[in-house]
KEKE-3310 file (N, C-alpha, C; in steps of 0.2 Angstrom, whole numbers, plus 5000, padded with zeros to 4 digits):
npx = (5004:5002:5004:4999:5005:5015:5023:5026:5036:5042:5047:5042:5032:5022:5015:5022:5014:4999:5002:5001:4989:4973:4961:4949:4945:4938:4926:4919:4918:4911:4898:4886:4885:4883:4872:4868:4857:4851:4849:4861:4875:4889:4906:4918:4921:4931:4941:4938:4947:4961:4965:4965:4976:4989:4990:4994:5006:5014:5016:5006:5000:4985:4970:4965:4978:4981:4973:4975:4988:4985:4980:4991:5000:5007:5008:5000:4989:4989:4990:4975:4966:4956:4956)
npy = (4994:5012:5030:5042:5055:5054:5050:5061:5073:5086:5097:5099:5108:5109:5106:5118:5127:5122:5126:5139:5144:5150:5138:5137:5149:5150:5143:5152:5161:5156:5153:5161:5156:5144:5133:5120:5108:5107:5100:5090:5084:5093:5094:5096:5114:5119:5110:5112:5122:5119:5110:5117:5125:5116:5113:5127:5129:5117:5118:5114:5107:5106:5102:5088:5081:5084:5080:5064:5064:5069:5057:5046:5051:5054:5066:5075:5069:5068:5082:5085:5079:5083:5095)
npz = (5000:4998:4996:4988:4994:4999:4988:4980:4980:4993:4988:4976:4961:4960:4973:4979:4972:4975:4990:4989:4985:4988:4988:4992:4993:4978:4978:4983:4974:4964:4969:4966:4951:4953:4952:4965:4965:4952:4937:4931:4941:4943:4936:4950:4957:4960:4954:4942:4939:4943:4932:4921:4927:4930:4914:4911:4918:4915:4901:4895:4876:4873:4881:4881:4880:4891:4901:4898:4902:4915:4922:4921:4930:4944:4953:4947:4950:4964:4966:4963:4972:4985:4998)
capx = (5000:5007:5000:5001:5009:5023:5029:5028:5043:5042:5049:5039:5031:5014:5015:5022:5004:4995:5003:5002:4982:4969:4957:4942:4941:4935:4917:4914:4918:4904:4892:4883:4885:4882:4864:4868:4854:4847:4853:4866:4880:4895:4913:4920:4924:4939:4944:4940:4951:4966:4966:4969:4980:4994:4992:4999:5011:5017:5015:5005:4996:4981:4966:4966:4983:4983:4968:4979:4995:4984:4977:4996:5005:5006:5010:4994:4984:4988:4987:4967:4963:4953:4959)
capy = (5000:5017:5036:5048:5061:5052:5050:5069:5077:5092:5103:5099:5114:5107:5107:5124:5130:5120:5130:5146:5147:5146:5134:5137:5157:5148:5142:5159:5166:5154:5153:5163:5154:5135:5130:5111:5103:5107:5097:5084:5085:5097:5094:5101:5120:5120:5104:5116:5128:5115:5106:5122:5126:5112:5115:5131:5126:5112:5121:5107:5111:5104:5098:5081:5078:5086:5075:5058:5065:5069:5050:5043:5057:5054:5073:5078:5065:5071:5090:5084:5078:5090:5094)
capz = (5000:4996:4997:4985:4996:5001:4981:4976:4983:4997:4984:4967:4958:4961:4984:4981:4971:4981:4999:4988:4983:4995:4985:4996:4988:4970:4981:4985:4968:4959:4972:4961:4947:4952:4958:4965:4963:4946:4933:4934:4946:4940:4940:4957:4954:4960:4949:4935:4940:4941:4927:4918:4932:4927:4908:4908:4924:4911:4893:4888:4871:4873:4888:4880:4882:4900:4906:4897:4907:4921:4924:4922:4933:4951:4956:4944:4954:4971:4964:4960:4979:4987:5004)
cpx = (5004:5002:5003:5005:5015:5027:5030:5032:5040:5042:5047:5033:5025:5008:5016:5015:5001:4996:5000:4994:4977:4963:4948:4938:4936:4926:4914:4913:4912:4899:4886:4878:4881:4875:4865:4865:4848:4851:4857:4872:4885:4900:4913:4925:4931:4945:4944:4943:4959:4968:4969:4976:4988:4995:4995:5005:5016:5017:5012:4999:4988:4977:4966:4972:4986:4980:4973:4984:4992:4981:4984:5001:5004:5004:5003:4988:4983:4986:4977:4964:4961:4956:4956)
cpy = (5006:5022:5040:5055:5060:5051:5056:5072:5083:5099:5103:5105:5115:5110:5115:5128:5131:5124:5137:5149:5145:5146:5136:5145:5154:5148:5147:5163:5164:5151:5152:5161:5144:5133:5121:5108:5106:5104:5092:5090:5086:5094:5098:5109:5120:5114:5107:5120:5126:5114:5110:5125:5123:5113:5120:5131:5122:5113:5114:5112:5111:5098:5092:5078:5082:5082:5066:5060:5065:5060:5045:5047:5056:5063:5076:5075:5068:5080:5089:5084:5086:5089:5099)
cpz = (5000:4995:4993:4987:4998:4995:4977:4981:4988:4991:4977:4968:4962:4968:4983:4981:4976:4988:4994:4988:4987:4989:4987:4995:4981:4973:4982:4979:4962:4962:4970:4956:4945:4956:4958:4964:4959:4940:4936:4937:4939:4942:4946:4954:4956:4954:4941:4934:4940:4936:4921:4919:4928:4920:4906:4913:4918:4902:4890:4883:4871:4879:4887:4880:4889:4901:4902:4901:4914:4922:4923:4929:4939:4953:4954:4950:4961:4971:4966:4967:4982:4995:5009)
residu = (UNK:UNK:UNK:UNK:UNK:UNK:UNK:UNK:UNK:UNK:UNK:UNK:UNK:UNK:UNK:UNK:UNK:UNK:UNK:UNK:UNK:UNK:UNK:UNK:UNK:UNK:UNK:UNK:UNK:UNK:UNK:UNK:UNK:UNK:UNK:UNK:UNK:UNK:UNK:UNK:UNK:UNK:UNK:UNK:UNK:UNK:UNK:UNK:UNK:UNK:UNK:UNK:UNK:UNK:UNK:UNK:UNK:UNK:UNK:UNK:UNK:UNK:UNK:UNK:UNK:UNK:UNK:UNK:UNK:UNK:UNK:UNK:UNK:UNK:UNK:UNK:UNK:UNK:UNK:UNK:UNK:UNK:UNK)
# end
C-alpha cells in the first residue's frame, strides 16, 4: 500500500501552488453561478480551476493531452485531491 503524498517530493512545483492558493476562495467566487441541485452533478469547481491550472504550469498544448497525462502522473493526481 502506498499514498500519493509520500511520492511527490516536498519541493515539486505542484505542493508549492498548492501551499500558495487558497482553493476554498473559488466556492465563493461561483456561488453565484452554480445551483447544485438542478441538473446533473457538476465537475467540482475547484477541479476546473486545476486542470487548467497544470496546463499552463506544464506548457502542455492541449486539455486532451493534459487529462491523458493527468490520469498517468502521480503529482497531477495528488494536485486533484481535494483537501
Amino acid at each position: 500500500m502506498f499514498c500519493t503524498t509520500d511520492m511527490v517530493p516536498q519541493d515539486h512545483l505542484l505542493r508549492i501552488a498548492d501551499k500558495a492558493i487558497n482553493w476554498n476562495l473559488i466556492y465563493g467566487c461561483v456561488v453565484d453561478t452554480h445551483i447544485p441541485d438542478h441538473g446533473r452533478t457538476s465537475m467540482d469547481q475547484v477541479m476546473l480551476i486545476k486542470l487548467p491550472s497544470i496546463q499552463y504550469l506544464y506548457d502542455i498544448k492541449s486539455m486532451w493531452k493534459n487529462v491523458k497525462k493527468s490520469e498517468a502522473n502521480i503529482a497531477y493526481r495528488w494536485f486533484f485531491v481535494l483537501k
